[in-house]
Biotite code that builds the C-alpha atoms (Angstrom):
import biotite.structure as struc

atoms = struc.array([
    struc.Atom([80.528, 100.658, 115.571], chain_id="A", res_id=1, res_name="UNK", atom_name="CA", element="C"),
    struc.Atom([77.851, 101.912, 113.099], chain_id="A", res_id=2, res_name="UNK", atom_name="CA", element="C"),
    struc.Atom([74.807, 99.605, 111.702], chain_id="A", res_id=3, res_name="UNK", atom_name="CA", element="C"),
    struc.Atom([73.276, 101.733, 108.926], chain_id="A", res_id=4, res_name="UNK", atom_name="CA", element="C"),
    struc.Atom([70.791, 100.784, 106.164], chain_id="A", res_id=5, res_name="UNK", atom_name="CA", element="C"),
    struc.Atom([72.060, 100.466, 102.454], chain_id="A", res_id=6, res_name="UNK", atom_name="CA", element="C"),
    struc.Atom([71.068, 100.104, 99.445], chain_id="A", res_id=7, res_name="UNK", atom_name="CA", element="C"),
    struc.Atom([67.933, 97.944, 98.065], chain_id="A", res_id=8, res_name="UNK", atom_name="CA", element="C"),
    struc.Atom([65.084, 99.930, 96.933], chain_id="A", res_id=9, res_name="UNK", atom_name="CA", element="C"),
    struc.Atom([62.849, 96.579, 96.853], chain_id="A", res_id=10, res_name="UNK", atom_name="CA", element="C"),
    struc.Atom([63.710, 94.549, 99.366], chain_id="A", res_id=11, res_name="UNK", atom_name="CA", element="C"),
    struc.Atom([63.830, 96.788, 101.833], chain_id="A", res_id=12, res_name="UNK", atom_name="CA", element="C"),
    struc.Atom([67.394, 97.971, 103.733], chain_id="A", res_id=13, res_name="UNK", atom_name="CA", element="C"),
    struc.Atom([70.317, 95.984, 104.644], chain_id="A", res_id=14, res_name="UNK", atom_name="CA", element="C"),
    struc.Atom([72.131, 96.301, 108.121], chain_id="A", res_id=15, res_name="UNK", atom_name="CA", element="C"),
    struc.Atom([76.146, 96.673, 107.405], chain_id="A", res_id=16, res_name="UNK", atom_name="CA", element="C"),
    struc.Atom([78.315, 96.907, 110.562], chain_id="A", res_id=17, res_name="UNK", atom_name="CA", element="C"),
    struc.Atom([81.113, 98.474, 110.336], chain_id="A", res_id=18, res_name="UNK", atom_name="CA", element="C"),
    struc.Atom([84.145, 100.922, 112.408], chain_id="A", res_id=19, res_name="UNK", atom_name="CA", element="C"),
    struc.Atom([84.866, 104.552, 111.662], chain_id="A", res_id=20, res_name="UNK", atom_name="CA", element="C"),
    struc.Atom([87.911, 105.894, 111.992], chain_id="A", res_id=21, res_name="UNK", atom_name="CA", element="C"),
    struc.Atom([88.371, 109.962, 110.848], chain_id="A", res_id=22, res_name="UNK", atom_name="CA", element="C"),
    struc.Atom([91.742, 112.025, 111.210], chain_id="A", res_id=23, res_name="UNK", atom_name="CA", element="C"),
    struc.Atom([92.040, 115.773, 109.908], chain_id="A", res_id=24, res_name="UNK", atom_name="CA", element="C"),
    struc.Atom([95.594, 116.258, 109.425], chain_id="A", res_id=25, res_name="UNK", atom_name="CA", element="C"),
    struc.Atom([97.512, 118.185, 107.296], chain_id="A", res_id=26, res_name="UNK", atom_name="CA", element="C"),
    struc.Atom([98.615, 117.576, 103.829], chain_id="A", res_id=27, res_name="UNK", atom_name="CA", element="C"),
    struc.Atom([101.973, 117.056, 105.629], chain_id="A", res_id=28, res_name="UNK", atom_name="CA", element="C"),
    struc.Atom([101.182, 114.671, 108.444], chain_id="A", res_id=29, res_name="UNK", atom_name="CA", element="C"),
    struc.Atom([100.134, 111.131, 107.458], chain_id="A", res_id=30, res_name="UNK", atom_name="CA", element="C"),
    struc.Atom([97.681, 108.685, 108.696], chain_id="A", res_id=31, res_name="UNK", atom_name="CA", element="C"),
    struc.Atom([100.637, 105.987, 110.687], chain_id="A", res_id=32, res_name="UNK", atom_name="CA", element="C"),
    struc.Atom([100.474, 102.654, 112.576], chain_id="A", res_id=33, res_name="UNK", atom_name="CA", element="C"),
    struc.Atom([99.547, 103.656, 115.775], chain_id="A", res_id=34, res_name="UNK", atom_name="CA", element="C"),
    struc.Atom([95.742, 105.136, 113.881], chain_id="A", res_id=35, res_name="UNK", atom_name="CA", element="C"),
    struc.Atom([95.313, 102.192, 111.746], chain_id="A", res_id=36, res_name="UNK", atom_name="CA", element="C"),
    struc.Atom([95.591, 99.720, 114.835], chain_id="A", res_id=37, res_name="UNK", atom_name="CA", element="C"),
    struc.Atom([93.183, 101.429, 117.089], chain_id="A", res_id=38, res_name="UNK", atom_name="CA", element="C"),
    struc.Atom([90.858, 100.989, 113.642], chain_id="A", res_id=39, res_name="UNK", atom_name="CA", element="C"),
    struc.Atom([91.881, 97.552, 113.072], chain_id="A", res_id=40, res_name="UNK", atom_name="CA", element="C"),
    struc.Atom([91.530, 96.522, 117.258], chain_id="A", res_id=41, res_name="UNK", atom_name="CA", element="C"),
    struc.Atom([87.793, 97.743, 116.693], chain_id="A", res_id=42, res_name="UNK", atom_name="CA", element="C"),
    struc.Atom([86.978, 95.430, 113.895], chain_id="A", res_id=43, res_name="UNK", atom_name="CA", element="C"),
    struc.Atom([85.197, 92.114, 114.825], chain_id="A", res_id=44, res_name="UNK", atom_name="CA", element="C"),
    struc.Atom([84.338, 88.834, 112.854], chain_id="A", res_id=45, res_name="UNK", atom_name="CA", element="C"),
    struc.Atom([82.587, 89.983, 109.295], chain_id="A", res_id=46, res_name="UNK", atom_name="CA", element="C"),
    struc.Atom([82.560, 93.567, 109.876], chain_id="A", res_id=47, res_name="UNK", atom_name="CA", element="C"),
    struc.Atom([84.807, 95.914, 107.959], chain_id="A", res_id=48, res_name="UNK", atom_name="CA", element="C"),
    struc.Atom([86.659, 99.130, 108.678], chain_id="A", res_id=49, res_name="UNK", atom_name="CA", element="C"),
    struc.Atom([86.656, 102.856, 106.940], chain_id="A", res_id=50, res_name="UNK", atom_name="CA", element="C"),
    struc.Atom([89.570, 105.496, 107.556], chain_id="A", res_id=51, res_name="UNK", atom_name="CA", element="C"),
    struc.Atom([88.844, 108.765, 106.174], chain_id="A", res_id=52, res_name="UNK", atom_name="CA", element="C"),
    struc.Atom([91.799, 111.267, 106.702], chain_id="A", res_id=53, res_name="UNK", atom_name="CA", element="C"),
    struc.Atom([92.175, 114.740, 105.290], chain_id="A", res_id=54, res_name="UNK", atom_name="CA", element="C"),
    struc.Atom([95.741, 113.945, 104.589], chain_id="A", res_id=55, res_name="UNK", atom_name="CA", element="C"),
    struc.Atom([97.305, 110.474, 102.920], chain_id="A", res_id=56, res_name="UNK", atom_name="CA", element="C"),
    struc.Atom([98.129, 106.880, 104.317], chain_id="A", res_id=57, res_name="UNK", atom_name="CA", element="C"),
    struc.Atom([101.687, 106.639, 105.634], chain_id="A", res_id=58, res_name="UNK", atom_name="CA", element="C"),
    struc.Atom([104.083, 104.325, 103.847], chain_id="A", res_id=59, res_name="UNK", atom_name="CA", element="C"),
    struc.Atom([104.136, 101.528, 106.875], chain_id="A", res_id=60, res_name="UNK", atom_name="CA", element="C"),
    struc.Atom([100.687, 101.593, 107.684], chain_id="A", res_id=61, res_name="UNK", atom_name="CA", element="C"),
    struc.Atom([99.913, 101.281, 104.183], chain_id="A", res_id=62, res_name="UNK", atom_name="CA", element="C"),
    struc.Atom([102.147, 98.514, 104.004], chain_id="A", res_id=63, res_name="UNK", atom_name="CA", element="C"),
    struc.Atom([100.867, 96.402, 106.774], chain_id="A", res_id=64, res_name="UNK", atom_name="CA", element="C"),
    struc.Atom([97.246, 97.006, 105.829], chain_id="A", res_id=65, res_name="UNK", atom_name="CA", element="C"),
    struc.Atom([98.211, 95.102, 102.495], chain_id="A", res_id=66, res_name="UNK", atom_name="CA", element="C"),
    struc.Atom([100.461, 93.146, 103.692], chain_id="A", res_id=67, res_name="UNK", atom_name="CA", element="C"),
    struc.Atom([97.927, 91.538, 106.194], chain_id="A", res_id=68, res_name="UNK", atom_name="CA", element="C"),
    struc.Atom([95.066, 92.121, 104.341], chain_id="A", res_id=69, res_name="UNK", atom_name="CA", element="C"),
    struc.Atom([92.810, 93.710, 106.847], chain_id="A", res_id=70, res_name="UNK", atom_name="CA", element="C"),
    struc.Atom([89.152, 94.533, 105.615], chain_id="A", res_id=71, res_name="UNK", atom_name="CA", element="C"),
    struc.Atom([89.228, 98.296, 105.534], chain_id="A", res_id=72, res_name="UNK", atom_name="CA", element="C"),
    struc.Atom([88.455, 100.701, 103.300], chain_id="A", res_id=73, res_name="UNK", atom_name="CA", element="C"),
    struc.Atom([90.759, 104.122, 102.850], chain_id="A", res_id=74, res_name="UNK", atom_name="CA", element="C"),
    struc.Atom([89.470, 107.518, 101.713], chain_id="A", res_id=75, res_name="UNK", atom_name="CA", element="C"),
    struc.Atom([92.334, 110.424, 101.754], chain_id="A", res_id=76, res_name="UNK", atom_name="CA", element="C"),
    struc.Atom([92.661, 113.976, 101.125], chain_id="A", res_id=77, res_name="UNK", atom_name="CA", element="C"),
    struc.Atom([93.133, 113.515, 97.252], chain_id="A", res_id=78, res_name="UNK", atom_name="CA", element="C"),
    struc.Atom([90.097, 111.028, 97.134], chain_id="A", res_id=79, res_name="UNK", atom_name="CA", element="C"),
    struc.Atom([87.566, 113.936, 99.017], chain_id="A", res_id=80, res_name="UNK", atom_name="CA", element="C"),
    struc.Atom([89.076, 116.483, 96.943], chain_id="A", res_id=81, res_name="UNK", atom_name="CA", element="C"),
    struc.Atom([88.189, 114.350, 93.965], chain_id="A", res_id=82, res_name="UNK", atom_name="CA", element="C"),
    struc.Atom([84.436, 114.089, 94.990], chain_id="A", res_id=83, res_name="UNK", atom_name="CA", element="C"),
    struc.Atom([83.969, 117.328, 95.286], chain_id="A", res_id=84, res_name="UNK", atom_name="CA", element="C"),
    struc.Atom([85.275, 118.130, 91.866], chain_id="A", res_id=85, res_name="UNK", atom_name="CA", element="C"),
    struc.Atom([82.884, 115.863, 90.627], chain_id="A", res_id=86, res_name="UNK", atom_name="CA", element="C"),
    struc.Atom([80.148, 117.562, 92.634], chain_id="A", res_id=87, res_name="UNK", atom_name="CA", element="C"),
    struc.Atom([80.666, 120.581, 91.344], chain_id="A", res_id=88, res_name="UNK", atom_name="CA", element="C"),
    struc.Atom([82.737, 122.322, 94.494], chain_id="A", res_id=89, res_name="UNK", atom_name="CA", element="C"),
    struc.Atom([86.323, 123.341, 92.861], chain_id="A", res_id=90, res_name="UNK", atom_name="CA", element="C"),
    struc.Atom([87.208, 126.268, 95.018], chain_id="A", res_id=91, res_name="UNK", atom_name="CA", element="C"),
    struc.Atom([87.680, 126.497, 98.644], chain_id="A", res_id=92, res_name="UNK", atom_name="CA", element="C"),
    struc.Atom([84.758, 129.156, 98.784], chain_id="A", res_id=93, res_name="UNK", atom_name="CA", element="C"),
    struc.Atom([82.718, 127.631, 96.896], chain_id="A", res_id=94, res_name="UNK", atom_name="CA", element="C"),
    struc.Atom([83.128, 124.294, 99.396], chain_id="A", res_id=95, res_name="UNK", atom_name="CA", element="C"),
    struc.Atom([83.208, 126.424, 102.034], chain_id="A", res_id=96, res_name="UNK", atom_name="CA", element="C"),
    struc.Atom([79.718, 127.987, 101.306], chain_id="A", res_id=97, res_name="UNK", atom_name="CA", element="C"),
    struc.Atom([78.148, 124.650, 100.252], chain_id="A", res_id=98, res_name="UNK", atom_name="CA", element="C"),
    struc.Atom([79.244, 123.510, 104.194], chain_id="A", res_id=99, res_name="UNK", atom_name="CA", element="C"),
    struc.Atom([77.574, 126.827, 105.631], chain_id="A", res_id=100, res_name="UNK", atom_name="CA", element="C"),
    struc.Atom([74.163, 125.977, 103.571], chain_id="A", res_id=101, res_name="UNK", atom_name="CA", element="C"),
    struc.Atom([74.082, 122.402, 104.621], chain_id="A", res_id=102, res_name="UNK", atom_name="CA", element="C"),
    struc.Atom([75.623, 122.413, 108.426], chain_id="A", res_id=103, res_name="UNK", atom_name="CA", element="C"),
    struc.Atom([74.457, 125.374, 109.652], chain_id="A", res_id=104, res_name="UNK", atom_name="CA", element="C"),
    struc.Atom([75.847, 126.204, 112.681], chain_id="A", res_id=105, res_name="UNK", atom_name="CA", element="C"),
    struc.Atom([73.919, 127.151, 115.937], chain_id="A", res_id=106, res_name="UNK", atom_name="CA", element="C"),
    struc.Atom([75.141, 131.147, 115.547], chain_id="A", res_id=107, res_name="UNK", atom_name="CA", element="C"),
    struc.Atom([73.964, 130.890, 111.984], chain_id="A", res_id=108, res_name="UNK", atom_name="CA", element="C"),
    struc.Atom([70.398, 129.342, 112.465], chain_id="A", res_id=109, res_name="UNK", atom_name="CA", element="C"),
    struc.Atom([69.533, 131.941, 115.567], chain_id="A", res_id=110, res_name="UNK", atom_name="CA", element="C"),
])
């Protein structure tokens, strides 16, 4: 569980709890039941979840997300490849070159 400040310029921040739940998969292997439940477990009263995956939702898990309504957010490979379109990153060297400059690695910084 993460409490991080958002938003509010004027008022100062506000403290949003919510569960994390990150898979990087391949464009062939979906996000299933069994990943979505360990997110979903983790949830308590008035928090919410996000599951960011690399690759997409699986049919059933996307199923009984809606189906049961759980508060969670989903973010999958076609969403991230969308943002960084938008930012300006369209080729994987490109992306790949924006990570080196802003995660440099330990090798890379000595």
């Amino acid at each position: 569980m993460r409490s991080v400040p958002t938003g509010g310029t004027t008022r100062g921040p506000h403290r949003v709890d919510f569960a994390l739940e990150a898979k990087c998969y391949s464009p062939e292997n979906g996000v299933g039941v069994k990943e979505l439940s360990r997110l979903i477990s983790r949830l308590r009263h008035r928090q919410f979840g996000i599951l960011v995956t690399t690759s997409f939702l699986g049919h059933q898990a996307y199923q009984e997300l809606r189906s049961d309504r759980h508060p969670v957010v989903v973010i999958i490979g076609t969403d991230i490849a969308a943002i960084l379109v938008k930012g300006g990153l369209r080729t994987p060297e490109v992306v790949w070159e924006w990570l080196t400059a802003e995660f440099p690695t330990e090798a890379a910084v000595a």
